[in-house]
C-alpha atoms as one frame of an Amber mdcrd trajectory, in Angstrom:
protein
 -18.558 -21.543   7.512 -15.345 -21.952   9.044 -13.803 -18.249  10.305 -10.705
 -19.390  12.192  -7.370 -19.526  11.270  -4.992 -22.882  10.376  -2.022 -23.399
  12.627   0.036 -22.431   9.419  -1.838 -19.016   9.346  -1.344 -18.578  12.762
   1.985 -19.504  12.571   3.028 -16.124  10.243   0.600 -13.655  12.103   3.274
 -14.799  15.063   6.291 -14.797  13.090   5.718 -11.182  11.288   3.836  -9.918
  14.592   7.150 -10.502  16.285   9.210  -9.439  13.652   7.121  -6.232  13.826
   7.866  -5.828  17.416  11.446  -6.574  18.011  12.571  -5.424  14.570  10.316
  -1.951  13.845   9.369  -0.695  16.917  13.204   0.344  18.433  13.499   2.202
  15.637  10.246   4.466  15.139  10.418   7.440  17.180  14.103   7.793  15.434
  12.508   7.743  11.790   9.434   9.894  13.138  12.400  12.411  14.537  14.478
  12.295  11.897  12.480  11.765   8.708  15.177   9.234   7.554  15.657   5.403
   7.592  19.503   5.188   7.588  20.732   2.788   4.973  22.139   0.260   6.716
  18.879  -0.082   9.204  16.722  -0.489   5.720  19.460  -3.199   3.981  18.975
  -5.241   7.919  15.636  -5.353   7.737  15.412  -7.085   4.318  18.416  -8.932
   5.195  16.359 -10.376   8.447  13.543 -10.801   6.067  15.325 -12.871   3.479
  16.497 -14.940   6.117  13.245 -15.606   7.866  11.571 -16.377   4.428   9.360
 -13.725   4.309  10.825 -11.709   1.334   8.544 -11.601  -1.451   6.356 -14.008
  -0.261   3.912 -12.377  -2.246   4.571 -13.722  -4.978   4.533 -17.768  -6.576
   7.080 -20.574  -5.791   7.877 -21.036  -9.446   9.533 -17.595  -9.290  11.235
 -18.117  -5.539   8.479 -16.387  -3.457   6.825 -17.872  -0.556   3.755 -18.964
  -2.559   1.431 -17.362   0.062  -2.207 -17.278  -0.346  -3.686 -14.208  -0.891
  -5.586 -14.659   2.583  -2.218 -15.607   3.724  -0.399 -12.710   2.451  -3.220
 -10.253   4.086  -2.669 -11.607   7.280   1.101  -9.954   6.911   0.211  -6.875
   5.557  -2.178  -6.717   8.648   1.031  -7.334  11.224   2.794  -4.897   8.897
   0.688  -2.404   9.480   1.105  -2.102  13.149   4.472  -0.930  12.368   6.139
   2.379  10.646   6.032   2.574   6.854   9.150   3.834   6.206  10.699   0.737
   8.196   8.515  -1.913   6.849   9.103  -0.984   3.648  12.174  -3.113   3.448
  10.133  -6.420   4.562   9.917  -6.253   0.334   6.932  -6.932  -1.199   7.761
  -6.187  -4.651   4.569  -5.019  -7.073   2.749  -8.446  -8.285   2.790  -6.404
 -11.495   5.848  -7.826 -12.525   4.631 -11.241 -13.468   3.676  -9.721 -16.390
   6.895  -9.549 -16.943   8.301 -11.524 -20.323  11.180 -14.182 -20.118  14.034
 -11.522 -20.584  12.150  -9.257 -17.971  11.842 -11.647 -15.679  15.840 -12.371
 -15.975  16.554  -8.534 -15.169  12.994  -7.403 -13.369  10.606 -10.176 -11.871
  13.742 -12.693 -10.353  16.174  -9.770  -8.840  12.965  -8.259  -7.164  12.283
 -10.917  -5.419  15.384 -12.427  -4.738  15.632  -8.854  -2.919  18.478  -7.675
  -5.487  16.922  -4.898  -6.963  13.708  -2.797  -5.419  10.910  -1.203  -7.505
   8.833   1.589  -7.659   5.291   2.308  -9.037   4.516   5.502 -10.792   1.418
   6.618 -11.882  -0.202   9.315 -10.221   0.480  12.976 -11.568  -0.199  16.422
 -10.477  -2.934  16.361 -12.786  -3.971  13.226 -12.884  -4.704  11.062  -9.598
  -8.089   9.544  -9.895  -8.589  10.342 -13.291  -5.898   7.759 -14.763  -6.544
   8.468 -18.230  -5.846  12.436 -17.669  -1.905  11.712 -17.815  -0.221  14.256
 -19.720   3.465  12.211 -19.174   3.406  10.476 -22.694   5.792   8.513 -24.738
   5.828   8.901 -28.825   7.581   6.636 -31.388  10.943   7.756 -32.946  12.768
   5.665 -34.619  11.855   2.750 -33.741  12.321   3.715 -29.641   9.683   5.564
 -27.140  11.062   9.198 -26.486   8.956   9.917 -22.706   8.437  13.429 -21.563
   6.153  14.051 -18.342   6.218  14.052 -14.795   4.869  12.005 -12.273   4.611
  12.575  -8.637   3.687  11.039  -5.188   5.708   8.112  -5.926   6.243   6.157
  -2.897   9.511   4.270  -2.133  11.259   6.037  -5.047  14.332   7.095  -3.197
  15.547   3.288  -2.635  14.165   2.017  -5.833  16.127   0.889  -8.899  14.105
   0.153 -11.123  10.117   2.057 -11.627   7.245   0.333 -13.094   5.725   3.416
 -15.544   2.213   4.055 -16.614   2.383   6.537 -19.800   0.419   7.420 -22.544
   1.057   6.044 -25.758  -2.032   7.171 -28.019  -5.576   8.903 -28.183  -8.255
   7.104 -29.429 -11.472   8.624 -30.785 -14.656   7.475 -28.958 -18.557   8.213
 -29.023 -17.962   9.521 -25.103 -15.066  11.704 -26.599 -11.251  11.091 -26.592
  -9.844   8.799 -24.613  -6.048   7.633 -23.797  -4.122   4.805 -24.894  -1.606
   4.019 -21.226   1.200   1.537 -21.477   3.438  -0.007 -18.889   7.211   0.927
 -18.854  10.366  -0.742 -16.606  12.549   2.429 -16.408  16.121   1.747 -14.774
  17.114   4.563 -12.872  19.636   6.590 -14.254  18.293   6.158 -17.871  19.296
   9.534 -19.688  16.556  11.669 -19.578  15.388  10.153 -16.476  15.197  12.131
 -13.447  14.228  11.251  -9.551  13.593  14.361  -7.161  12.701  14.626  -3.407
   8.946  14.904  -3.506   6.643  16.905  -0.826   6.824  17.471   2.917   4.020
  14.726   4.250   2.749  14.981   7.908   1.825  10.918   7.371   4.330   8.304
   7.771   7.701  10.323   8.484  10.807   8.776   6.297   8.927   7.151   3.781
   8.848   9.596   1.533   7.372  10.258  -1.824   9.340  11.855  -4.898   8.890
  13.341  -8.429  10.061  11.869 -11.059  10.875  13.511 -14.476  11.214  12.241
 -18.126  12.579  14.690 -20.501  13.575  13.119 -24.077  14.022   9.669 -22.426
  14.483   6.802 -24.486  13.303   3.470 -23.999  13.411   0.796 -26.437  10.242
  -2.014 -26.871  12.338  -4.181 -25.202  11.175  -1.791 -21.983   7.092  -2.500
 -22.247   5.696  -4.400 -19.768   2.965  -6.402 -21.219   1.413  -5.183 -24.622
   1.794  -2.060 -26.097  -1.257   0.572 -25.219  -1.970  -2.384 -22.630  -1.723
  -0.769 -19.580  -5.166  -0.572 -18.329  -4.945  -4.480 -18.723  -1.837  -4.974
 -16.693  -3.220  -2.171 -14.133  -6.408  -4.438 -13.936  -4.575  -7.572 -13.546
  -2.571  -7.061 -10.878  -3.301  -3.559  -8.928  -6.361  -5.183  -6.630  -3.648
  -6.085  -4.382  -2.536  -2.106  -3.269  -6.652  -1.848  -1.962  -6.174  -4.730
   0.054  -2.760  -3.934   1.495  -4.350  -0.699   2.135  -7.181  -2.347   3.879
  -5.214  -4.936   5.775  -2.506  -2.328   7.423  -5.555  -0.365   8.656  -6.438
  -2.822  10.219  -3.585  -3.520  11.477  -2.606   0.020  12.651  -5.847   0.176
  14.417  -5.520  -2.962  16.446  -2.658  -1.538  17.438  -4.305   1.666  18.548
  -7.126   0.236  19.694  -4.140  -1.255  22.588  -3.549   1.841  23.561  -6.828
   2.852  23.844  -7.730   0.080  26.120  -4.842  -0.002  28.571  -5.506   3.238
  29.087  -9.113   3.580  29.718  -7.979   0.779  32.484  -5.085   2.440  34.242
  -6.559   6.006  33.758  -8.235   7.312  36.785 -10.357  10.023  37.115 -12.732
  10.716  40.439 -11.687   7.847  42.096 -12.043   5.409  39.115 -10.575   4.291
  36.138 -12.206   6.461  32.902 -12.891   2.962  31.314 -15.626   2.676  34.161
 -17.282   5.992  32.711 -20.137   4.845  29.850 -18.995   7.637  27.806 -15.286
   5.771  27.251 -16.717   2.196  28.168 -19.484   2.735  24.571 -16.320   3.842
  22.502 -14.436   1.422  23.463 -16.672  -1.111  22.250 -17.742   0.605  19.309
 -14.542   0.408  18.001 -13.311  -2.723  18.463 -16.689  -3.893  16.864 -15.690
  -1.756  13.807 -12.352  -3.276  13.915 -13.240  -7.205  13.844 -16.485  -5.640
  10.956 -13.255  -4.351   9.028 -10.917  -7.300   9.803 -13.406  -9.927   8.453
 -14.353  -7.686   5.557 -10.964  -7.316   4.154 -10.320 -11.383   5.211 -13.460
 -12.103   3.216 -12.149 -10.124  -0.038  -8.717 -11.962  -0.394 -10.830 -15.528
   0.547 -12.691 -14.194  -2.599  -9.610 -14.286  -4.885  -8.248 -17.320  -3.433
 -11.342 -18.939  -4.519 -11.394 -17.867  -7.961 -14.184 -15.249  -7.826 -14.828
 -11.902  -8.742 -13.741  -9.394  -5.599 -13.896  -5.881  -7.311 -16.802  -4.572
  -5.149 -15.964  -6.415  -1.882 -11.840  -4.866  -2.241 -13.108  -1.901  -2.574
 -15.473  -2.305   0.690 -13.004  -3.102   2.328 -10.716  -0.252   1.679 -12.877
   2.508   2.058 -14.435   0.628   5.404 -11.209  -0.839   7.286  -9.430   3.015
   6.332 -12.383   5.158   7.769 -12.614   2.543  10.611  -8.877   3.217  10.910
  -9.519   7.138  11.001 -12.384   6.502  13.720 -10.150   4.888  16.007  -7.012
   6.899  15.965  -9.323  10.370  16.522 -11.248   8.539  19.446  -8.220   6.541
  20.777  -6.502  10.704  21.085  -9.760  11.824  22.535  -9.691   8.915  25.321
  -6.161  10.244  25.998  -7.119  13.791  26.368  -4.535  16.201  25.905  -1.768
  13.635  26.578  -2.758  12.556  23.207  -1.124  14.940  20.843   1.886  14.684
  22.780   4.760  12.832  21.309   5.136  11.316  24.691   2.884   8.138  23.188
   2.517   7.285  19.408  -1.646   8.078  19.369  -0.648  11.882  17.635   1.448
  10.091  15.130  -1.059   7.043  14.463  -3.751  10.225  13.877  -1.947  12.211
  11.418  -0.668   8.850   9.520  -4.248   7.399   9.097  -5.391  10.501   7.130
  -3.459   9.717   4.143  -4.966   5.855   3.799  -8.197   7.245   2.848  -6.621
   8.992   0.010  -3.381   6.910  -1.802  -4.526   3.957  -3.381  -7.832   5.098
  -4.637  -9.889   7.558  -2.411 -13.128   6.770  -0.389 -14.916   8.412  -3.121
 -13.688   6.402  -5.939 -14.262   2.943  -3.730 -17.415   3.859  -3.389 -17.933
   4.519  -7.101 -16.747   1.507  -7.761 -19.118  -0.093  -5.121 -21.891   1.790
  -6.799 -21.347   0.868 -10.206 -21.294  -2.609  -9.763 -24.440  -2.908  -7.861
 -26.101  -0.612 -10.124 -24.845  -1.657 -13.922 -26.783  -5.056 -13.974 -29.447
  -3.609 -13.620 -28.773  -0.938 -16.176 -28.865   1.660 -14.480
């Protein structure tokens, strides 16, 4: 087995490490201060993106993406994730969801997306339904040959700059032996569709300025021409396409904690305490080494997931490993990298307080260690029917 990377692959962990560096970093205690990414700091980023080729390069050749490998494309997210959220954001990487797109979607959706001319947003979560996907109360009913939508949905990140939002909603109940259970389907809403409403969301403590917001439907109207994919299909598209939010959320956490693991070390080196640096002191030397073990476990595990999809096989179980491993890994090292600092640690002198309250949130979004590990569960147990 070969576990190193081609010069090519080395090649973008450079480029978007860099990037990372010179282009994010100036700018993050400003965001973290301010809660805000000004526009013109967000439309320079993806400007610098486009022109370094890196825009979209999720996504295929055929549609003008950079045709990266899923393994490839990990190894961004991973630099991307040493960086701030809300700045990152506009190194686009538009939902894959959209090649489901048809061939008049793809004209107004799938091509502006990635060409970086429009941005999207997903929206599915609800205040009573995050987990529990088929407890959505927003629903959309026939009239007259439209969909009228009334709901809510809420939590929806990178909302405020989107233009367009990628809607799960249910269409339908269907009558089964484990009782009733919901029909979703997949909806491109523009914004500023009548009856279509975007509000400021909550007041997070993770990742300052990129924010989440609430979005409203009262009596909106889409016509068919507005389905993505087929009609009460939306647990097909979702199953498709959404593996790639676990990894991303795998990937950055292991990105952010290389990044904190830095920290960590330089400090235990230059830190002195009774005549000696603290990284001499077993109790900080064991840490240290405990996490950066956990690091490269979590690194290779979420590496080993999108090698997995590149290579044609099934990756539910192993995604899902690595989420719920590479984002308590993530939580391990922020909390000890704060405790190695001491009380210097929640000051906002150094980033270590803000790294700790933003890795609380990647055990949560994006499925929650629970339901990763339900999913880990069920598919070791189902074959044997259990």
């Amino acid at each position: 087995m070969h576990f190193g990377l081609s010069d090519e692959q080395e090649m973008i962990v450079s480029t978007v490490r860099s990037f990372v560096e010179n282009e994010i970093y100036p700018h993050e205690a400003e965001v973290e201060r301010t809660g805000q990414v000004p526009h013109e700091l967000g439309q320079e980023i993806k400007q610098k993106c486009i022109d370094l080729g890196f825009y979209a390069c999720n996504f295929p050749e055929e549609v003008g993406g950079a045709g990266l490998s899923h393994v490839d494309f990990t190894l961004v997210e991973r630099e991307l994730g040493r960086g701030s959220m809300a700045l990152t954001h506009f190194f686009g990487r538009p939902q894959n969801i959209l090649m489901a797109c048809n061939d008049e979607q793809r004209e107004r959706y799938l091509l502006p997306a990635v060409r970086g001319e429009r941005m999207d947003a997903l929206a599915m979560t609800e205040p009573d339904a995050g987990s529990d996907v088929r407890g959505m109360k927003c629903s959309a009913v026939r009239d007259g040959g439209d969909w009228v939508i009334n709901g809510s949905k809420h939590f929806i990140s990178g909302a405020e700059h989107a233009d367009f939002f990628i809607v799960f909603v249910a269409t339908g109940v269907d009558e089964t032996p484990r009782g009733p259970k919901k029909r979703i389907t997949t909806f491109l809403v523009d914004r500023g569709t009548p009856g279509f409403e975007v509000r400021d969301g909550y007041n997070s403590v993770s990742h300052k300025g990129y924010k989440n917001c609430i979005l409203y439907f009262d009596n909106c109207r889409l016509p068919d021409a507005q389905v993505l994919g087929e009609v009460d299909g939306g647990f097909s598209v979702m199953n498709e396409w959404l593996y790639a939010t676990r990894i991303t959320v795998a990937a950055f956490s292991v990105g952010r904690a290389r990044r904190c693991f830095d920290y960590a070390l330089n400090y235990a080196a230059e830190r002195k305490q009774f005549g000696q640096p603290i990284g001499k002191f077993q109790g900080v030397s064991f840490q240290i080494a405990d996490m950066i073990t956990e690091i490269d476990a979590a690194d290779w595990l979420t590496l080993a997931s999108a090698w997995r999809l590149d290579q044609g096989l099934p990756a539910n179980r192993e995604i899902a490993s690595a989420k719920v491993y590479a984002s308590e890994t993530l939580a391990k090292v922020t909390d000890t990298t704060l405790q190695i600092f001491g009380g210097m640690g929640l000051m906002d002198d150094f980033p270590i307080e803000r790294f700790w309250r933003d890795a609380r949130v990647e055990r949560i979004w994006d499925g929650t260690s629970e339901i990763q590990r339900h999913i880990i569960s069920r598919d070791l147990l189902r074959p044997l029917g259990a």
